[in-house]
TORVEXNU-779727 format. One record per residue (C-alpha): residue number from 1; x, y, z; residue in one letter. Coordinates in steps of 0.05 Angstrom, whole numbers, plus 5000, padded with zeros to 4 digits. Example, Ala and Ser with C-alpha at 12.3 -4.5 7.8 and 13.67 -1.06 7.14 Angstrom:
! residues 2
+-----+------+------+------+---+
:   k :    u :    v :    w : r :
+-----+------+------+------+---+
:   1 : 5246 : 4910 : 5156 : a :
:   2 : 5273 : 4979 : 5143 : s :
+-----+------+------+------+---+
//
This chain:
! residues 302
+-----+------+------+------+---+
:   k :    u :    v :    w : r :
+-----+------+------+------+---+
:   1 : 9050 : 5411 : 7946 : x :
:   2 : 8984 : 5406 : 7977 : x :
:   3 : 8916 : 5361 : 7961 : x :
:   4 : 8854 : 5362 : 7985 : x :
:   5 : 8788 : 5323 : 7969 : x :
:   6 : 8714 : 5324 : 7993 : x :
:   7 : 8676 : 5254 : 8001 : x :
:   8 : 8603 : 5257 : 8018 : x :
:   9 : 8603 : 5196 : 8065 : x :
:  10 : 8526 : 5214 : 8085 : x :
:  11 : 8470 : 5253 : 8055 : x :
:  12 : 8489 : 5312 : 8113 : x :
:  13 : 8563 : 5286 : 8118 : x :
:  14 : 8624 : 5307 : 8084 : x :
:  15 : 8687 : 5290 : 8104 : x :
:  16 : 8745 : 5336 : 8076 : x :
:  17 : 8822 : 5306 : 8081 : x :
:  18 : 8886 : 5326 : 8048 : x :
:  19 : 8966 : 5335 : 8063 : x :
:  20 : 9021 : 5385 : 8053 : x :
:  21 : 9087 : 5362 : 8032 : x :
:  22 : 9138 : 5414 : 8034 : x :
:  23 : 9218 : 5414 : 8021 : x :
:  24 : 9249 : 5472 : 8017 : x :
:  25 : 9324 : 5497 : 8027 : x :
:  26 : 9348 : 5558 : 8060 : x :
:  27 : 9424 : 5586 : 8043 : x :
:  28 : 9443 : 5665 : 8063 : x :
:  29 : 9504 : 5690 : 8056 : x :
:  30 : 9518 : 5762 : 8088 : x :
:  31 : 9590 : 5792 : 8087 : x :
:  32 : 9598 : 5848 : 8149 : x :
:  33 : 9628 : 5902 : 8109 : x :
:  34 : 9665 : 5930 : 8176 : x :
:  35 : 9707 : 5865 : 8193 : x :
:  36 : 9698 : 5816 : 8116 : x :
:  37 : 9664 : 5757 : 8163 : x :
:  38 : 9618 : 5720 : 8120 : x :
:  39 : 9556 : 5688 : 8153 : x :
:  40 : 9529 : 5635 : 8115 : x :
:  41 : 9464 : 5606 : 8150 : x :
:  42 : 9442 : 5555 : 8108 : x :
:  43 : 9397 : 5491 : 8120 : x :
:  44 : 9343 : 5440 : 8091 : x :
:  45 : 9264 : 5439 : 8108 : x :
:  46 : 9223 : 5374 : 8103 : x :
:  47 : 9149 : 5358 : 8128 : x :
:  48 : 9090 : 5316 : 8121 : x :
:  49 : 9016 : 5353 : 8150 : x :
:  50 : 8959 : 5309 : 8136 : x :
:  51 : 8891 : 5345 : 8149 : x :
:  52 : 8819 : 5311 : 8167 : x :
:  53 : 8755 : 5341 : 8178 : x :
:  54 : 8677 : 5330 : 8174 : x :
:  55 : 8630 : 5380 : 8155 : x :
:  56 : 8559 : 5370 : 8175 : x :
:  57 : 8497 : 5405 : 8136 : x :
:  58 : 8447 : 5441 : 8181 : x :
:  59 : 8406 : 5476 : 8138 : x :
:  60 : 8410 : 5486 : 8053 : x :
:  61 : 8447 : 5547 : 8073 : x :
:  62 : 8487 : 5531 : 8140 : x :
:  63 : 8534 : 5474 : 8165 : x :
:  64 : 8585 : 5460 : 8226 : x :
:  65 : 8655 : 5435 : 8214 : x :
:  66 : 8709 : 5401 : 8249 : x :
:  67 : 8781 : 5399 : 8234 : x :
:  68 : 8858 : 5374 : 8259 : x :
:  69 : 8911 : 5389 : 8219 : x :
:  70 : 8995 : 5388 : 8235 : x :
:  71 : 9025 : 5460 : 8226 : x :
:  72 : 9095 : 5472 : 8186 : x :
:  73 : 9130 : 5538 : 8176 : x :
:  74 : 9201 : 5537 : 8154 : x :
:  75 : 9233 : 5605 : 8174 : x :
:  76 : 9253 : 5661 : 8116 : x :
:  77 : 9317 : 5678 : 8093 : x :
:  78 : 9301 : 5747 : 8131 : x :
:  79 : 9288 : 5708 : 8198 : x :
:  80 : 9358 : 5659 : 8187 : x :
:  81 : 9403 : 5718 : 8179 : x :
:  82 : 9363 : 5756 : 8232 : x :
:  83 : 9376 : 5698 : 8283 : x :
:  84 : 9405 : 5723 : 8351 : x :
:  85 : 9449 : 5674 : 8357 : x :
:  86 : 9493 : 5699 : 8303 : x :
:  87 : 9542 : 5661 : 8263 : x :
:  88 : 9524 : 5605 : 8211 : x :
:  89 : 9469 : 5585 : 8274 : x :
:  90 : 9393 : 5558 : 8241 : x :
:  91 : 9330 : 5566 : 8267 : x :
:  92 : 9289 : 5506 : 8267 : x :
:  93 : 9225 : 5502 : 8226 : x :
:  94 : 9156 : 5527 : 8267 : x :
:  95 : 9112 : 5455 : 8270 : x :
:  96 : 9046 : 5434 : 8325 : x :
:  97 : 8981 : 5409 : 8318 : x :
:  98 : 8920 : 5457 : 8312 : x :
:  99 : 8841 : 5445 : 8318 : x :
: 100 : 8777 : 5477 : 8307 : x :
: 101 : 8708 : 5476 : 8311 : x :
: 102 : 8649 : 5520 : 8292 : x :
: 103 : 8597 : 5540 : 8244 : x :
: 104 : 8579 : 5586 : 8188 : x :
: 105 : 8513 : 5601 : 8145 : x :
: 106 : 8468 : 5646 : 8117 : x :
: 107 : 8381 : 5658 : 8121 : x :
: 108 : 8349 : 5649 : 8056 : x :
: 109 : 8277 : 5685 : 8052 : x :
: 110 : 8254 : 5737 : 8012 : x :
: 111 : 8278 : 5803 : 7991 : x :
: 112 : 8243 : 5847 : 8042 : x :
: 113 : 8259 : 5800 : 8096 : x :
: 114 : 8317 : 5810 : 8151 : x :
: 115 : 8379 : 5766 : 8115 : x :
: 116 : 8439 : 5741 : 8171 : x :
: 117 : 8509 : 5716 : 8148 : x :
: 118 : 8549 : 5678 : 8210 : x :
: 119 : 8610 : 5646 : 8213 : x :
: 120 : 8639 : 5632 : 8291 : x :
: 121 : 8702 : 5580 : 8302 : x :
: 122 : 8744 : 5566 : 8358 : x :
: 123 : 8813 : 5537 : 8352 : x :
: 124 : 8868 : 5502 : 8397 : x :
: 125 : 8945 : 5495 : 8362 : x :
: 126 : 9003 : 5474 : 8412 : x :
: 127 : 9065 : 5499 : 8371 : x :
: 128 : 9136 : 5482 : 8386 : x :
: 129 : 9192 : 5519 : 8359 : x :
: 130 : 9150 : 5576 : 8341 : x :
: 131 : 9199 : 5637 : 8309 : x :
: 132 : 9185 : 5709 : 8344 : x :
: 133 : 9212 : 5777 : 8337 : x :
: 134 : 9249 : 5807 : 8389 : x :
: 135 : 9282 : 5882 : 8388 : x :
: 136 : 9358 : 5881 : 8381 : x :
: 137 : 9384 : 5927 : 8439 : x :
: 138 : 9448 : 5950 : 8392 : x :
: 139 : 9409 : 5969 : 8334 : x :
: 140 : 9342 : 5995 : 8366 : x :
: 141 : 9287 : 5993 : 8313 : x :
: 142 : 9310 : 5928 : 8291 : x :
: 143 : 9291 : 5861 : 8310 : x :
: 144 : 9323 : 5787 : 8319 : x :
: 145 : 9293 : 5716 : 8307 : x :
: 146 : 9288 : 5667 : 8347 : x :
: 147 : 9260 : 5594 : 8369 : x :
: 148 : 9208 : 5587 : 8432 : x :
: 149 : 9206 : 5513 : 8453 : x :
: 150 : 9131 : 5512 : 8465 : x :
: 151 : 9072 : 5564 : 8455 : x :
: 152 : 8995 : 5555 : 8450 : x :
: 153 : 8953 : 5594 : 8406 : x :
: 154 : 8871 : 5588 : 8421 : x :
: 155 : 8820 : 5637 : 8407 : x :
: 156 : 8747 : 5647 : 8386 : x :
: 157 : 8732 : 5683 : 8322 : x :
: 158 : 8671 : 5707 : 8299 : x :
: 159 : 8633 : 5750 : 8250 : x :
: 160 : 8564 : 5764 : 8247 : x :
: 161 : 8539 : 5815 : 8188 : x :
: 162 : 8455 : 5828 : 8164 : x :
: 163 : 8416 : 5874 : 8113 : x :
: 164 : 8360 : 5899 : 8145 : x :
: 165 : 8308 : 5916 : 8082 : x :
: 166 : 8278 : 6001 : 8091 : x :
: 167 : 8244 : 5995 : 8027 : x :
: 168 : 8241 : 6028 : 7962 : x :
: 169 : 8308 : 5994 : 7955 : x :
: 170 : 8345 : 6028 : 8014 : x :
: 171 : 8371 : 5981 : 8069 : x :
: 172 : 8423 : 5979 : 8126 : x :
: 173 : 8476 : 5927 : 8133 : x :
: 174 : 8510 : 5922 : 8199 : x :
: 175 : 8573 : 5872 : 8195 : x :
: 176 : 8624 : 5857 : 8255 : x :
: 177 : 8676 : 5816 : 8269 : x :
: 178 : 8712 : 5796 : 8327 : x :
: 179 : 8768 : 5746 : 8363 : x :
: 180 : 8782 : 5734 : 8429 : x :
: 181 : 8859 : 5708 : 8433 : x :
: 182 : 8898 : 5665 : 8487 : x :
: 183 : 8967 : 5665 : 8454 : x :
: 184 : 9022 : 5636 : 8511 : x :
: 185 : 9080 : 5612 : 8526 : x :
: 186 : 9077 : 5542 : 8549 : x :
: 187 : 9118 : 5534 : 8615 : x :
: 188 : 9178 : 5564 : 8591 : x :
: 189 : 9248 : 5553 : 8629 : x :
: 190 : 9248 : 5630 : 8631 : x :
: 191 : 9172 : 5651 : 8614 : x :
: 192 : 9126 : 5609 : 8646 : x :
: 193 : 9063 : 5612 : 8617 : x :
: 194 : 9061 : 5694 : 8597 : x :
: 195 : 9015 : 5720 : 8551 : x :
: 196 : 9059 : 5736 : 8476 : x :
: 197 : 9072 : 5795 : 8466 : x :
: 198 : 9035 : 5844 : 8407 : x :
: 199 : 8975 : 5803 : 8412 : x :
: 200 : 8911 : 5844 : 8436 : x :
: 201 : 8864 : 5799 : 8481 : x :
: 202 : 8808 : 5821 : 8437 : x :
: 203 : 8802 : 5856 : 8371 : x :
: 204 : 8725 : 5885 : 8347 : x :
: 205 : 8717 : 5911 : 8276 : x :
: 206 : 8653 : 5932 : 8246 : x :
: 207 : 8614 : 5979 : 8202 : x :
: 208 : 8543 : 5999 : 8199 : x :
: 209 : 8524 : 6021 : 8123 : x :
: 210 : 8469 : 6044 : 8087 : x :
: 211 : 8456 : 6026 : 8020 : x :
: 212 : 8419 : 6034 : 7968 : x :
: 213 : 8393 : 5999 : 7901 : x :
: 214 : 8429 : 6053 : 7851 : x :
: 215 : 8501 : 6039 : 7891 : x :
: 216 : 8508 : 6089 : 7934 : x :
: 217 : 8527 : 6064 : 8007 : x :
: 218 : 8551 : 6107 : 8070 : x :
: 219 : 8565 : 6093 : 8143 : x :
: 220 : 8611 : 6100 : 8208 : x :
: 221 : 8661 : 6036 : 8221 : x :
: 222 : 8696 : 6017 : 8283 : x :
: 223 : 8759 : 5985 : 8317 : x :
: 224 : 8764 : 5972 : 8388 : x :
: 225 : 8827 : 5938 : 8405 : x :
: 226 : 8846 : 5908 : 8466 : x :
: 227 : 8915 : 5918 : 8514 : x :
: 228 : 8972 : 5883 : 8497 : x :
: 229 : 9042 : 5869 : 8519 : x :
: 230 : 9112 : 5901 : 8485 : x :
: 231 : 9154 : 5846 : 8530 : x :
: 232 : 9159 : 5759 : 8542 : x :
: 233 : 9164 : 5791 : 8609 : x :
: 234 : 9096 : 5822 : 8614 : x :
: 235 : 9121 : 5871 : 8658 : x :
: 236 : 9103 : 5931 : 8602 : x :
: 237 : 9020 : 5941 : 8582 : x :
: 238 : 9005 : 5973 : 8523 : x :
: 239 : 8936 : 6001 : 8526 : x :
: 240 : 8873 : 5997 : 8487 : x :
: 241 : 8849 : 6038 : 8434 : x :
: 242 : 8775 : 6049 : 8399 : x :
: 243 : 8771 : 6090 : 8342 : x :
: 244 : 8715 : 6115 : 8292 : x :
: 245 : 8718 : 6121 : 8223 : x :
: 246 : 8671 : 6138 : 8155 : x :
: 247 : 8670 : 6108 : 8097 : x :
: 248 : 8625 : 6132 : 8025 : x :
: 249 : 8617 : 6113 : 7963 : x :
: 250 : 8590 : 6079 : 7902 : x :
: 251 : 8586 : 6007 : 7884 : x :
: 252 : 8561 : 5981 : 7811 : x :
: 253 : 8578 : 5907 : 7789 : x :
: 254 : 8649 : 5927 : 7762 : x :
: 255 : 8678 : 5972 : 7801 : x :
: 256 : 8673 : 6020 : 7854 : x :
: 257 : 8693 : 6089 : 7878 : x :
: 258 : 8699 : 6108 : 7954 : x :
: 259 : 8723 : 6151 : 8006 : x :
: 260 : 8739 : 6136 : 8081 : x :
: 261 : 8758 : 6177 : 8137 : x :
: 262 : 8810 : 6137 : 8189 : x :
: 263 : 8806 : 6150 : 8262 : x :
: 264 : 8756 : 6207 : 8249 : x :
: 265 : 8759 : 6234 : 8326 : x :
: 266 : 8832 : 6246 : 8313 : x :
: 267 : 8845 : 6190 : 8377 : x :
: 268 : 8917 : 6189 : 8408 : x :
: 269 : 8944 : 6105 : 8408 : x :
: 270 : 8993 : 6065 : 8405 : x :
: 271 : 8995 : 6037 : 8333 : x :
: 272 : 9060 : 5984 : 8337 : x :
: 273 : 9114 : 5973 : 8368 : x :
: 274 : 9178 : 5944 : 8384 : x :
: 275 : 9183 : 5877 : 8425 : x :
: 276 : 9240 : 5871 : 8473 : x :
: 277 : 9253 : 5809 : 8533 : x :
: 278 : 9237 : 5858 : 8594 : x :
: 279 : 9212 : 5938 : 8574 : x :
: 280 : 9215 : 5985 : 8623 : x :
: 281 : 9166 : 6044 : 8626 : x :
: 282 : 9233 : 6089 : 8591 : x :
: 283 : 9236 : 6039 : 8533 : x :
: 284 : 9238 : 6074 : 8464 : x :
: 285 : 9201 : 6018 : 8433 : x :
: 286 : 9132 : 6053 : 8408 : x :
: 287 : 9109 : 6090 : 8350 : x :
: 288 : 9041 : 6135 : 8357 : x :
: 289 : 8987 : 6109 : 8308 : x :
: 290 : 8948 : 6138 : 8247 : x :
: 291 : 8917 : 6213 : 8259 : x :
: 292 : 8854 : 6230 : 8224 : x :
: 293 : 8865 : 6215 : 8152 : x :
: 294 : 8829 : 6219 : 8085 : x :
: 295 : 8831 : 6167 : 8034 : x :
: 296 : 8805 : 6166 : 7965 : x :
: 297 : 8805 : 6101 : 7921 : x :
: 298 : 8775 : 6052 : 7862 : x :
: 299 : 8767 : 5983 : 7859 : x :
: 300 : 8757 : 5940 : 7792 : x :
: 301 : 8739 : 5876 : 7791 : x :
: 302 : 8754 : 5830 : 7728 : x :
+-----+------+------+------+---+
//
């Protein structure tokens, strides 16, 4: 259950506060079909995260906000019978404390005036008990759950998007977002304070597209991601990638038609992989990303 409510304490003051309640139960029950054993994981989930934050007005069209909140994440039935302890063992529920700060808008003016949409937070969340992924070494391809006493997760994130009027109803409309992301461990017996693994540094989408007043739009998008690590160890780097794309189409109220060309240079990368505790550079843990590739779609909106 969750509720929320907005109180204007001030004519540029709001102050938004709520809670989560959750309960929830967890039972699996998983028969090996070589030796009969039934595992049979199976436990109870109960939390309490109150929420407060102010939001002040800047403009008619922009404000900054403020937030704390707890976090609380009970694991899946997937995760429990993917625990690497084995046996009727339970992982304990994700739960920390998060923050975050920033501020969002938009330009009012007219028409053939330059229009700019912002929105730019950063966030702080100590997390204990966090649940990650980690390959299983018997079953390669697979992965196992488990419990990290303490990890951080900070970052910035940001997008920043305008339409720049040509005239006779033509106009461009650059839009791109980015994050910047310090996800750690937090002195760890056996970690220290390594980076997690998977997460880039930095990730950079955008798209620069022309438009037009009867629907039609085109234009080139982009993803620049940054180097990660495949290992708590961080002995292994996985390295960036940047790839180009296209994307056409037509847009009416209802509905619209498009095409898009993915990673239109036909770019060699590293699309995902497999986690272990310490890779070595002969780990078969990664799988090659999208090639160049055509898709075709609609959209309808009700």
């Amino acid at each position: 259950m969750f509720l929320v409510d907005r109180w204007k304490i001030a004519p540029a003051w709001t102050l938004v506060y709520g809670a989560q309640g959750v309960i929830t139960g967890r039972d699996v029950r998983n028969t090996d079909v070589a030796s009969g054993v039934l595992r049979n994981p199976k436990a109870d989930y109960a939390a309490f995260n109150p929420r407060i934050g102010v939001i002040r007005a800047l403009t008619p069209a922009s404000e900054a906000f403020a937030s704390v909140s707890r976090l609380h994440e009970a694991p899946t039935t997937f995760e429990l019978q993917d625990d690497v302890r084995g046996g009727d063992a339970t992982l304990d529920a994700m739960h920390g404390s998060a923050a975050e700060i920033g501020v969002r808008g938009n330009t009012i003016g007219p028409t053939d005036a330059i229009r700019w949409q912002w929105d730019a937070s950063l966030y702080y969340a100590r997390i204990h008990d966090e649940i990650l992924s980690i390959d299983n070494i018997a079953a390669p391809g697979t992965s196992l759950s488990t419990n990290v006493d303490r990890t951080v997760h900070a970052g910035i994130e940001a997008l920043l998007g305008a339409s720049i009027p040509l005239g006779g109803g033509h106009r461009i409309e650059p839009l791109v977002s980015a994050t910047y992301n310090a996800f750690s461990f937090d002195d760890d017996a056996a970690y220290a304070n390594n980076r997690l693994p998977a997460a880039p540094r930095h990730a950079i989408r955008g798209e620069v597209m022309y438009r037009n007043d009867k629907g039609f739009f085109a234009g080139p998008t982009f993803d620049v991601v940054g180097a990660r690590y495949a290992d708590f160890s961080n002995t292994y780097r996985v390295g960036s990638y940047q790839l180009l794309g296209l994307r056409v189409g037509f847009e009416r109220e209802r509905w619209e038609v498009f095409g898009e060309v993915r990673n239109l240079l036909d770019e060699e990368y590293v699309g995902v992989f497999s986690v272990l505790d310490r890779a070595s550079a002969g780990s078969a843990i990664l799988q090659a990303g999208e090639p160049r590739s055509v898709y075709a779609g609609l959209r309808w909106r009700w």
